[in-house]
N, C-alpha and C positions, 0 to 999 in steps of 0.2 A: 365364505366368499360369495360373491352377487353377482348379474354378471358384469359382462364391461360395458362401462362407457364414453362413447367418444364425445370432447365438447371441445367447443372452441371457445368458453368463457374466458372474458380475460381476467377477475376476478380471479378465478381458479386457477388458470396456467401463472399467475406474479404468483399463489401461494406457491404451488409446487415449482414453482424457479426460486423463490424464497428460502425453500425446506432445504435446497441442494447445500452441502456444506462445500463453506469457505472460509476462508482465514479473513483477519482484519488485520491492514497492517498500516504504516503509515510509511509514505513513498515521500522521499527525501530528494532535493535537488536544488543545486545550485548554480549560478552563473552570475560571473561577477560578483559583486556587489549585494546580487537580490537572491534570495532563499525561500522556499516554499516547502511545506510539506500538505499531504494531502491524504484525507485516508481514502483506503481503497480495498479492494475485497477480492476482484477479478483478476486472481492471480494463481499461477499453474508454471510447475515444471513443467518443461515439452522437450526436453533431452538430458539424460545426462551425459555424452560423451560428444562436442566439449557441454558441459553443463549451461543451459538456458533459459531465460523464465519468458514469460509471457503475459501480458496484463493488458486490460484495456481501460480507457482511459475516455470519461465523456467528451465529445465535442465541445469545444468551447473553454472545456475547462483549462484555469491559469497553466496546471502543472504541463501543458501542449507547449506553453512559451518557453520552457528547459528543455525541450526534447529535440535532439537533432543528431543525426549519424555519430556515435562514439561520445555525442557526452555519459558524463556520469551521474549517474543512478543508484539511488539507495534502498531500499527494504526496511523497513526499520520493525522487529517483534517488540511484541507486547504481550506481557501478562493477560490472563484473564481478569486479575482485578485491572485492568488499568482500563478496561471501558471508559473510562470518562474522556481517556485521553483522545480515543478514535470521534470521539463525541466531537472535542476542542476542536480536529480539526478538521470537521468537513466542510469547513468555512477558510476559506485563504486566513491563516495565520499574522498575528503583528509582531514583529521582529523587535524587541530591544536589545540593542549591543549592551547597553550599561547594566541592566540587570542582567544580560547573556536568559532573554526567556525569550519563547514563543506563546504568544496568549495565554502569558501567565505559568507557564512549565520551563521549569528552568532544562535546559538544554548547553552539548558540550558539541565542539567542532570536532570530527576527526580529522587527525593531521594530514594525511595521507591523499585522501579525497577529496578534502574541503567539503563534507557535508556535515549537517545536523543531525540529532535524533536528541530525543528527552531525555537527562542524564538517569535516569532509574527506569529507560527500556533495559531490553533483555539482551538487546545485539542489533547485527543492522547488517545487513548481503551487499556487495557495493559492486557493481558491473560498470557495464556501459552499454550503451544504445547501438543496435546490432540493425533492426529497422522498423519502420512505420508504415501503418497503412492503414487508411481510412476505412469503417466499415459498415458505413450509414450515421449510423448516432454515435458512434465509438469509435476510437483509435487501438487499433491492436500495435502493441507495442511490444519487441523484442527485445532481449538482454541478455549480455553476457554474465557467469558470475567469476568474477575477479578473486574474490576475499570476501572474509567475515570479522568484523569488528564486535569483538564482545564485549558487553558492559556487567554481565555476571555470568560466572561459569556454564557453560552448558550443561554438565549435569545434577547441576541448580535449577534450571527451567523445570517449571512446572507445567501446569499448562499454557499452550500460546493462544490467545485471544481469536476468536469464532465470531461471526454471523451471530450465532445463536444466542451469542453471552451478553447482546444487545437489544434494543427495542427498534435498531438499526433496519432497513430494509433496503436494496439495491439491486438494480436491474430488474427481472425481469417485462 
């Protein structure tokens, strides 16, 4: 070891904010009529008793126009192979009712919630919005967790899709 040093590269400080692991997930929501999904990455348990998550959410972004006191909010896991799917949508999604797909992944409603996820995700966390709060560039956004809608057994799940298992980069 060498010794230490300090910088304030920003270069350097996105890599080592890059390295930090985090999961990839695709955040489900709905209202009315209109449905979104989005992926997203900055996401953390911050209690379990009652159980909470915690995510933030870029300014500006669509999935802000779903988010208000108590609506409901989804989690949706994914495989490590399904990379492509976190890929599909970090781009606002196109809804077909008739084929039942989002840009092309066919996708199922749960009944319960009234959300989406890809019908061959792994599951999906379904809360509701606890509260918001602006934090310069990002919305910290809290949640309760409700229930888990699974789409294949839990101890089925392999591994659940990472930062890492992409060419993906976010935040820092």
């Amino acid at each position: 070891m060498g010794e230490s040093v300090v910088t304030d590269d920003d270069a350097q400080l996105r890599r080592a904010l890059w390295a930090m692991t985090s999961g990839l997930y695709l955040l489900s929501l709905a209202q009315e009529d209109r449905l979104h999904f989005m992926t997203i990455s900055l996401v953390m348990q911050v209690a379990k008793t009652p159980r909470r998550l915690a995510m933030s959410i870029e300014d500006g972004a669509i999935a802000l126009e779903f988010i208000s006191k108590d609506s409901t909010i989804g989690l949706v896991f994914l495989d490590r192979d399904q990379a492509p799917l976190a890929r599909k949508f970090a781009k606002a999604p196109i809804f077909d009712q008739e084929t039942m797909s989002a840009s092309g992944v066919p996708v199922v409603r749960e009944g319960s919630s009234g959300l989406w996820m890809p019908s061959d995700s792994l599951g999906m966390v379904v809360g509701r919005v606890i509260s918001s709060s602006q934090l310069g560039s990002h919305w910290l956004v809290t949640t309760s967790v409700d229930n888990m809608v699974l789409r294949q057994p839990l101890e089925e799940w392999s591994a659940v899709l990472a930062m890492s298992d992409t060419r993906m980069h976010y935040g820092g």
